[in-house]
N, C-alpha and C positions, 0 to 999 in steps of 0.2 A: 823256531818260535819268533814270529816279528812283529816288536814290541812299538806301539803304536803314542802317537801326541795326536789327539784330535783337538783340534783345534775351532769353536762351537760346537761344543761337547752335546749342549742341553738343545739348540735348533734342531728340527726334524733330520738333518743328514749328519747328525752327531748321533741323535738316540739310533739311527739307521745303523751306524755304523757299530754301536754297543751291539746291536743285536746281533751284525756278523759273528764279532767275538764271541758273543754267548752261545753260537749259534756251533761255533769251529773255535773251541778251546786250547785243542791241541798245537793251533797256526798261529793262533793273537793273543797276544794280550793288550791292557793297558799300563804303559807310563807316566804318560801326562793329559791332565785335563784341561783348557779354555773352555770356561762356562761362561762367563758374563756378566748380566746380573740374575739369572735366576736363584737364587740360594738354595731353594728346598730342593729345587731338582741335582745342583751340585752336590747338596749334602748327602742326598740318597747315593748320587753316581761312585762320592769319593766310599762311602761306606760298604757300595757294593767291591767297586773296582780296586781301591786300596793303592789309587797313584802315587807315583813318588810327589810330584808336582800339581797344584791344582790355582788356577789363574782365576781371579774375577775382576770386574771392572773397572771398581773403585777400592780404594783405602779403608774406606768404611764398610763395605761388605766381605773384603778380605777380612776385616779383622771378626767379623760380626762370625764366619765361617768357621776361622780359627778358634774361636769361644764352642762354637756346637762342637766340631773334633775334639775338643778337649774332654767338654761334660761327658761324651761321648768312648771316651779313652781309645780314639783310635789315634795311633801314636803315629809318627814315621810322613804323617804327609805334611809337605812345606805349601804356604800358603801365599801366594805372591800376587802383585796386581796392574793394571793398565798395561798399557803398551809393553813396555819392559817386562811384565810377567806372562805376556801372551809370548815374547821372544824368546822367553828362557822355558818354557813348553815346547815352542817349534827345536828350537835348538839342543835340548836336552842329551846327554850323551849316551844315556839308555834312550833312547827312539829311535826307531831303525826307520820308520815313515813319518810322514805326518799327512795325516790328514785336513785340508786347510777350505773348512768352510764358515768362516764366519762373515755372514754377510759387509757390502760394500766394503769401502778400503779402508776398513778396520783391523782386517788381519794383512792388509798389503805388509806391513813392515816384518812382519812374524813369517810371513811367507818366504819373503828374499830372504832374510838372514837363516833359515831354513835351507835354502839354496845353497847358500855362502858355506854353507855346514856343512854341505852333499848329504844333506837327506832328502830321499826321494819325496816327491809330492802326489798326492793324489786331491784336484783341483775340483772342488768344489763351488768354488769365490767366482763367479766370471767374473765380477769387478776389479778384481785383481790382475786378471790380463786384460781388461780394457782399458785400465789406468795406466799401467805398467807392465804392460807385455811385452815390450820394445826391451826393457830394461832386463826385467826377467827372465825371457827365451835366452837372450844373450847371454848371462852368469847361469845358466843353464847347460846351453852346449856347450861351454867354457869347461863346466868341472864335468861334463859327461850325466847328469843329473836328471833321472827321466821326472816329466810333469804326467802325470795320466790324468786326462778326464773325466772327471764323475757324471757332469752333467749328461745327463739322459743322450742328448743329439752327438756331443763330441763323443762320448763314451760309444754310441755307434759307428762315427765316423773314423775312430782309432779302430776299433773292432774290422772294419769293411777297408782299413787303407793297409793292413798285414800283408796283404794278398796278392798287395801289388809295388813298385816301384813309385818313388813320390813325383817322376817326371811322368811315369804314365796316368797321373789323375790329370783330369779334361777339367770336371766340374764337380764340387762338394756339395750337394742338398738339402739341407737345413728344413725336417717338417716343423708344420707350427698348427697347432689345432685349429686355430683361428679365435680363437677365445667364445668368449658368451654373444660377442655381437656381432658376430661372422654376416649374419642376413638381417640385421637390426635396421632399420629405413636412415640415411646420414641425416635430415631432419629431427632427429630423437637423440642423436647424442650428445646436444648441448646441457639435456636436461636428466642423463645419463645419473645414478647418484654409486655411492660406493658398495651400500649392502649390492647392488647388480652386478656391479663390478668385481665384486667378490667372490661371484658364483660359477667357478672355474667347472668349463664341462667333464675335463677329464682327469685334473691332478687336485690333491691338497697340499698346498705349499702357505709359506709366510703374505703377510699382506702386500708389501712391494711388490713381491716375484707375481703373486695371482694380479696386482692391478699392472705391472709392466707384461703380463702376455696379455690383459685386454687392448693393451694401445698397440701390441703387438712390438712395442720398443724390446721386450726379452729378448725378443728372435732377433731384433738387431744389434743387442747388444753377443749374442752367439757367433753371429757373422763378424763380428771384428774378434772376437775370441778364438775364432775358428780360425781366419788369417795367422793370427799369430802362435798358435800349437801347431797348424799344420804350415808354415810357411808358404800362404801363396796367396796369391793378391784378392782384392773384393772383388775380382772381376769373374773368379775363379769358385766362387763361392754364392749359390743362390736359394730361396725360399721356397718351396712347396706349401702351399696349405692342405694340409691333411685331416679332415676334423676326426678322422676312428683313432688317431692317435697308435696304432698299432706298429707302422713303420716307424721308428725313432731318428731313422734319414739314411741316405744316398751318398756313393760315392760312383761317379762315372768314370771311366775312364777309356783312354785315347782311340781303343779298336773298339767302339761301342756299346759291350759290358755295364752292365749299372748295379753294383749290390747293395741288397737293401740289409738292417738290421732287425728284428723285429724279437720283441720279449714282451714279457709282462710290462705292465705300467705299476712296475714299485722297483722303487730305488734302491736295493738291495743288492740287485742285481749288477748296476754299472760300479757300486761300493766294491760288490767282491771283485769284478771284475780287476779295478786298480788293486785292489788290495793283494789280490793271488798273480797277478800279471807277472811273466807269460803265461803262467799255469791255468787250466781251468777247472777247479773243485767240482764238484758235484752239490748240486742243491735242491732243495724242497721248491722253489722259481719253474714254473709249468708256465706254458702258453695255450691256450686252446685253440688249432689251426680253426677251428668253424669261424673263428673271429676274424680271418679274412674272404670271407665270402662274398667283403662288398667292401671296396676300398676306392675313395673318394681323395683325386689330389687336382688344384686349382692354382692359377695365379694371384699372390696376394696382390688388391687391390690397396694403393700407393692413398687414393685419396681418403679412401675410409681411416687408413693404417699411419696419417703419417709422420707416427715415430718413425718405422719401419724406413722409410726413404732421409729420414735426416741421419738413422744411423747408416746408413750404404753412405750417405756424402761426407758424414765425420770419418767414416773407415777407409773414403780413398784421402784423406787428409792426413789423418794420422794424428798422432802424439796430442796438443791442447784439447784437441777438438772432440776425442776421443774421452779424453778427460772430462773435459764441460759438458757432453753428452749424458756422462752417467751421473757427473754432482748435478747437473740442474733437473735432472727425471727425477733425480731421487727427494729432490726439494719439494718439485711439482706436485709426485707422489704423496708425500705428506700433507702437501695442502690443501691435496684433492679431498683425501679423507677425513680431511678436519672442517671440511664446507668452505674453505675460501675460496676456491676456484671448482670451477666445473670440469666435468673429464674432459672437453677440447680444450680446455686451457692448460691442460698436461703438453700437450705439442706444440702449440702457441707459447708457452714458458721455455721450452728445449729451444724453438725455432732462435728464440730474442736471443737466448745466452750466448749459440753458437755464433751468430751474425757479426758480435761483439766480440767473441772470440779470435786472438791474431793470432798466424800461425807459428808453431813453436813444437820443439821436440825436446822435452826434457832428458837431461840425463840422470837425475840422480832419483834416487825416491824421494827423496828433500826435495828436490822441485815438484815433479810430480803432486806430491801433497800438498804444496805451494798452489800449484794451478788449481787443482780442487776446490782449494778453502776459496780461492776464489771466486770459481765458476759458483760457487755455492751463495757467496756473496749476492751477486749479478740475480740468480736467480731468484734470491730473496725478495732483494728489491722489487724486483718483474710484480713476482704476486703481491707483493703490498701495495703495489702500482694498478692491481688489477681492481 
């Protein structure tokens, strides 16, 4: 039985992850919850799941929690909160994993000291290793500490690199559907608004993640994610646009072989994958081969896309750049959906920060988070400049 800390419990690759369990009782359970701030959906989760540990945001919603358990008389769950109670979730001594998806580097700190613990990860977060994946990989191979990826493209790219030798990969393929405005005329994007933006051809995910695959900045923030789970440079590492979304990505290698991954488009799949890794369970997860009958891959175009080329220039950079890449998209992003800036001013916002950006390679996650608040800072400015 391996007893699980999910770490954004209540986000879509949290409830994902409940369902494995519900799914394969006999393999998981749960330990520990990182909810956030959802309350009602934590109160149903700890009610059903009956955590030792259950994390929410703030002070006030942790206590607000601890008041329903009570009325409630489910006894036995400790109620803890912010940073410090997301760590004592990762860290817990009943979790044999954690699963670590709480969007941006919110869960960074819960992640590493997770690490620190040798409890295995199954990665969710890419913001986590774009911020600190310099930092992480390393206290990683250190304690022998596998990270698996969840994410759909790495989760196929661990799957297709089994097979082979890490000096015999040539090149790692990274698909990307192309988002909603793959063929959209570049005249029309300035006045681009967010309900469009929103309207992901192939996945339902959170509002960030759907507006960073329209600027196509996701896939680049994967390609510096990708460098650093598989150790190998951006050079090593490139985009396909794929709109059928079927292939999940490519792994080439040296004597000209290419394997592809290919599954359903639900995330269940790459969940159990890390979750049962090396093993492969058996699931209700069907593919219908008719769905490659017509398989379409392209090269993304730079000027349409160009998040897409500032993250290949922050990824051969490294460390700040890396960082102010993903605080100022995610700034940009916010302000995109709130009407202050238009969707080109999401890469026009990225472009300013990083220009301002000196190069630097943190080492601690204290720095790291240091440069963030910054880049975050910078970015701010930008759009209230706009």
């Amino acid at each position: 039985m391996k007893r699980l800390a999910i770490l954004g419990s209540t986000g879509s690759i949290g409830q994902s992850t409940l369902s494995i369990v519900e799914q394969f009782p006999d393999r998981y359970s749960v330990a520990t919850l990182a909810a956030g701030r959802n309350i009602d959906e934590a109160f149903t989760q700890a009610e059903r799941w009956r955590p030792r540990v259950v994390s929410m945001a703030t002070e006030e919603l942790a206590s607000y929690l601890e008041g329903r358990l009570r009325t409630a008389r489910l006894d036995g769950i400790e109620v803890v909160h912010g940073t410090a109670g997301t760590v004592a979730c990762a860290t817990h001594n009943e979790a044999d994993f954690v699963v670590s998806a709480i969007v941006g580097v919110a869960g960074l700190e819960a992640t590493h000291a997770a690490i620190l613990a040798n409890k295995p990860i199954g990665l969710a977060n890419k913001e986590c290793m774009v911020a600190a994946g310099e930092i992480l990989t390393a206290a990683a191979r250190e304690r022998n500490v596998p990270i698996l990826p969840i994410d759909s493209e790495h989760n196929a790219v661990h799957q297709c690199m089994r097979v082979g030798a890490h000096g015999e990969v040539k090149t790692i393929w990274l698909t990307a559907s192309g988002g909603p405005f793959r063929k959209t005329p570049l005249e029309e994007f300035e006045h681009i608004t967010p309900a469009q933006a929103l309207k992901h051809p192939t996945w339902v995910m959170g509002q960030r993640i759907t507006i960073d695959s329209a600027t196509m900045l996701n896939k680049g923030l994967e390609v510096i994610e990708a460098c650093r789970l598989f150790d190998v440079p951006p050079s090593k590492v490139r985009v396909t646009v794929h709109p059928q979304s079927t292939v999940h990505s490519l792994v080439e290698f040296v004597d000209g072989s290419i394997l592809a991954q290919i599954s359903v488009t639900d995330m269940r799949l790459p969940i159990l994958y890390a979750l049962a890794y090396p093993e492969r369970p058996a699931s209700s997860l069907t593919f219908d081969l008719a769905a490659l009958r017509h398989l379409d891959f392209e090269e993304p175009d730079f000027e349409r896309f160009p998040c897409l080329r500032l993250a290949f220039e922050a990824a051969e950079k490294g460390g700040a750049h890396c960082i102010a890449l993903n605080a100022a998209d995610e700034v940009a992003v916010d302000a995109f959906l709130k009407g202050h800036i238009s969707f080109n001013g999401i890469p026009r916002t990225i472009e300013q920060v990083l220009a301002a950006t000196p190069e630097a390679h943190p080492a601690t996650i204290a720095e790291v988070l240091a440069a963030d608040q910054q880049a975050r800072e910078q970015a701010r400015a930008r759009v209230a400049g706009s």
